[in-house]
C-alpha positions in Angstrom: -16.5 -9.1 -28.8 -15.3 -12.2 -27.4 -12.9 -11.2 -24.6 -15.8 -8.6 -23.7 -17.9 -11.0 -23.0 -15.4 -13.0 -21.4 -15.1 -9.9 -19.3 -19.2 -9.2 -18.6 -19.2 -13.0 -17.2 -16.4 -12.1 -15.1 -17.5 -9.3 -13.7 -21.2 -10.4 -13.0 -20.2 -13.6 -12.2 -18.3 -12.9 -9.2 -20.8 -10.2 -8.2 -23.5 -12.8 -8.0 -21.5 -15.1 -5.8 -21.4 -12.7 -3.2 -25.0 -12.0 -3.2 -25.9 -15.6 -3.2 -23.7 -16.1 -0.5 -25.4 -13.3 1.5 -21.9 -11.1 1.6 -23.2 -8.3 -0.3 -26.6 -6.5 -1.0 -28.1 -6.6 -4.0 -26.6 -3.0 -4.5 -23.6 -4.7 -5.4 -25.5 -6.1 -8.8 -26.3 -2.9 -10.1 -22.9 -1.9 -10.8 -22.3 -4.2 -13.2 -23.7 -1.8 -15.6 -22.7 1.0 -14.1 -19.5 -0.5 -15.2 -19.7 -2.5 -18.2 -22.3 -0.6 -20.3 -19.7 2.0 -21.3 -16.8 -0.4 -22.3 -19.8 -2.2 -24.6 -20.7 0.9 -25.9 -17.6 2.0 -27.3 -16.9 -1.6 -28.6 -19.5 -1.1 -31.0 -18.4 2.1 -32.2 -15.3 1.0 -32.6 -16.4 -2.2 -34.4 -18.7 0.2 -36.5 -15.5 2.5 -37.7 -13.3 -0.2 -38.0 -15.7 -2.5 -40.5 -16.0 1.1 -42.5 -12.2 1.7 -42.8 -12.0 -2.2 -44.0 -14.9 -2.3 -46.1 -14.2 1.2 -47.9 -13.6 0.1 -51.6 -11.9 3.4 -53.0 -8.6 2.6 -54.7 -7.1 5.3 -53.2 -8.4 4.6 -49.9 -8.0 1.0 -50.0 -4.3 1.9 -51.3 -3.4 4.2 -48.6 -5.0 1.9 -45.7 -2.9 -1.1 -47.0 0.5 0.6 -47.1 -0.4 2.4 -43.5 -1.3 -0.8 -42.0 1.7 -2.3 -43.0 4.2 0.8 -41.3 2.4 1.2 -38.4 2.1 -2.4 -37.1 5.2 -3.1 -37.3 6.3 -0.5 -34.7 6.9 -2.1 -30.8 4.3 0.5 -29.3 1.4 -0.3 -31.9 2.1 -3.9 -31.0 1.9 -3.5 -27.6 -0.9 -1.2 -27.6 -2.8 -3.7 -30.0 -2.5 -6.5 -27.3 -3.9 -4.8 -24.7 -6.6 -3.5 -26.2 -7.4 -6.9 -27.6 -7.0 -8.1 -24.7 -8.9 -5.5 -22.8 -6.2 -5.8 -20.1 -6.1 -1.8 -20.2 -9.5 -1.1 -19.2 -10.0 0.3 -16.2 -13.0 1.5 -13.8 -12.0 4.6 -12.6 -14.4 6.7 -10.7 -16.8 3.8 -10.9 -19.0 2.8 -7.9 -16.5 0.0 -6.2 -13.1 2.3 -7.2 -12.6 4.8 -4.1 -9.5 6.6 -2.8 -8.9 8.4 0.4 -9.3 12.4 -0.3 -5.8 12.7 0.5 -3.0 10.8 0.1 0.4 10.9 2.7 3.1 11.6 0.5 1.0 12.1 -2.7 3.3 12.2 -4.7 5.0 9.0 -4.7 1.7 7.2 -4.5 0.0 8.6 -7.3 2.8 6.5 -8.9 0.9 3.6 -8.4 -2.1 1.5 -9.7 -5.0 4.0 -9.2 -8.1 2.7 -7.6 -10.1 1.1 -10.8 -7.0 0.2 -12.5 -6.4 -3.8 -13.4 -3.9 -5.1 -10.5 -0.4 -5.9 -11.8 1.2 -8.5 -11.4 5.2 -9.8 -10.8 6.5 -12.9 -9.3 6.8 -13.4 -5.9 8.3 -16.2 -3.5 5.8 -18.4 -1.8 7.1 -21.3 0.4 10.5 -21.2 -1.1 8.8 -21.4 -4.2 9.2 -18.8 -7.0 5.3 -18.3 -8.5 3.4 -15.0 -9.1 1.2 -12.9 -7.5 -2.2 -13.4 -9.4 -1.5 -17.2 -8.8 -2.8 -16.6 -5.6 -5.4 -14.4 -5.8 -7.9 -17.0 -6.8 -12.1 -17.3 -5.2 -14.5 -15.1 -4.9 -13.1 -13.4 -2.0 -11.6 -9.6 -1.7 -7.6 -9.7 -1.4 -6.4 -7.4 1.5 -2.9 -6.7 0.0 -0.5 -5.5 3.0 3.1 -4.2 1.9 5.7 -3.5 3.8 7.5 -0.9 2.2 11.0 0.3 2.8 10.9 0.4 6.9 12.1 -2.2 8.9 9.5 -2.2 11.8 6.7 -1.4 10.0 4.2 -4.7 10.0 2.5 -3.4 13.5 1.1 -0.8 11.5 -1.1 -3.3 9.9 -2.5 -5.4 12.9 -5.9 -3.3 12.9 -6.6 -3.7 9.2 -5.6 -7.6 9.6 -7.3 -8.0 13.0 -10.9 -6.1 11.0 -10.5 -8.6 8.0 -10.4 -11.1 10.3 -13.1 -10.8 12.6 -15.2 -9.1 10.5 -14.5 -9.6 6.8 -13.1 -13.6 6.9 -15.7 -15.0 3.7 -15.2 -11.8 2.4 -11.5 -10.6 2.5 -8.0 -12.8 2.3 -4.9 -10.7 4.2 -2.0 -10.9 1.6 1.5 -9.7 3.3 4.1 -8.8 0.6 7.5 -8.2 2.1 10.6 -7.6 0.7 12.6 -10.3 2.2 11.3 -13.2 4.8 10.8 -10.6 8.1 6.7 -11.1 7.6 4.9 -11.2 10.4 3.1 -13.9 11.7 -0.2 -14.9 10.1 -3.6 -16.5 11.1 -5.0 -19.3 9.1 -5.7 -18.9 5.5 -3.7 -15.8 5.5 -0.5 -15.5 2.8 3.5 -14.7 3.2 4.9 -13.2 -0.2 8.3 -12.4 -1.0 8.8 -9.6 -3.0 12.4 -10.2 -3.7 13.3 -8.1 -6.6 10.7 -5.4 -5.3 9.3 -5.0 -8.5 5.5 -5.4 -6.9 6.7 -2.6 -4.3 7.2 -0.4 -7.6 4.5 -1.0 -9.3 2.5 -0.2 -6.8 4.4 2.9 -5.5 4.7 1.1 -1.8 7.8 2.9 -0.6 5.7 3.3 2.9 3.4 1.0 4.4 0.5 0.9 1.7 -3.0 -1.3 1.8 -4.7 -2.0 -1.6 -8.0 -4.1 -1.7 -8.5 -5.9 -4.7 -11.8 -7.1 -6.1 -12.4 -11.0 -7.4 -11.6 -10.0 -10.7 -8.3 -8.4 -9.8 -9.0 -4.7 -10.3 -7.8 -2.0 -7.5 -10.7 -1.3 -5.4 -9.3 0.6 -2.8 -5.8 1.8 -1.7 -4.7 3.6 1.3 -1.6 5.0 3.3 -3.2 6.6 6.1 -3.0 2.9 7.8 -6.6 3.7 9.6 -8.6 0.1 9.8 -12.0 1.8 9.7 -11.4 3.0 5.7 -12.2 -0.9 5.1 -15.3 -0.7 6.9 -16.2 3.1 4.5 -15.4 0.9 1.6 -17.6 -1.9 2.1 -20.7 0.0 4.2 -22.4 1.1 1.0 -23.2 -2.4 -0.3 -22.0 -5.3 1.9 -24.6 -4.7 4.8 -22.1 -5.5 7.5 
């Protein structure tokens, strides 16, 4: 229960900044439970079940639970799965109000690969001023982050200057650019904008950027949109329905 609430705050929190700020309608507060109320709901049932299974005073039962508990934690995947879900790293909003996608996708295939919009972002390290850091190390505020990869072309950063030159003029308090190349042939930047190196291109594959590809994440790091169709005025269709701008 904890790390939901940790997660409620989070997500309310940074919702509320923008509305006090006068970024966003109050639209943008409803969604909180549009989002969370289903996560909290299934916490409880599965606080309910588990308390039964522990509580359950059979011999047999008690017997059997013991000796499965012991087997099945002990595998890697169990492990791993139990993190995460302690964590609640692995929850996502898909199909939520604030996760959209384009109805299409260029070369679907490869980019369903990726983090789906809704999904927590991931994160890898990166190069930053020489320095080795990571990605989520950055993404810090209350401010949307305008991620801008490069992909595998070599002239490809011109596709990009309309989305930049939008979140610039028209999205500054709201939107940080974030340019993630694979080596240090980044374009230049305006003020406040970043440069990331994505040397071992593991970002690139998590995110399935093999072509130019745009993903706008949220304050709390989850995928809000992502795009390959390069067209600037998709930012404005995300943000018309509760930003007022």
């Amino acid at each position: 229960g904890m790390n939901t609430g940790m997660h409620d705050a989070y997500n309310l929190g940074w919702k509320i900044g923008l509305v006090s700020k006068g970024l966003a309608d109050e639209a943008l507060l409803e969604t909180y439970n549009e989002e969370r109320f289903p996560i909290g709901k299934k916490l409880v049932q599965a606080t309910s079940f588990g308390t039964k299974m522990i509580t359950q005073r059979q011999p047999l039962v008690a017997a059997l639970r013991k000796q499965a508990a012991k087997m099945i934690t002990q595998l890697p995947v169990v492990q791993h799965k139990a993190r995460d879900t302690l964590t609640e790293v692995n929850i996502h909003y898909r199909g939520g109000p604030l996760a959209k996608e384009p109805d299409t996708f260029p070369r679907a295939w490869r980019f369903k690969k990726g983090v789906a919009a809704g999904d927590r972002a991931p994160d890898a390290l990166v190069t930053s001023n020489g320095e080795e850091t990571r990605l989520m190390y950055h993404l810090t505020g209350c401010r949307f982050h305008l991620l801008l990869f490069g992909g595998e072309e070599q002239d490809c950063w011109s596709a990009f200057a309309a989305w930049a030159e939008l979140a610039r003029e028209k999205y500054s308090e709201l939107v940080q650019v974030v340019w993630i190349g694979a080596d240090e042939s980044l374009p230049p930047s305006a003020e406040g904008e970043l440069h990331l190196i994505d040397q071992s291109e593991e970002l690139h594959h998590l995110y399935a950027a093999t072509e130019p590809s745009a993903y706008l994440l949220r304050p709390d790091a989850y995928v809000a949109y992502r795009s390959q169709s390069l067209k600037a005025d998709e930012l404005d269709d995300y943000f018309r329905d509760w930003c007022g701008q």
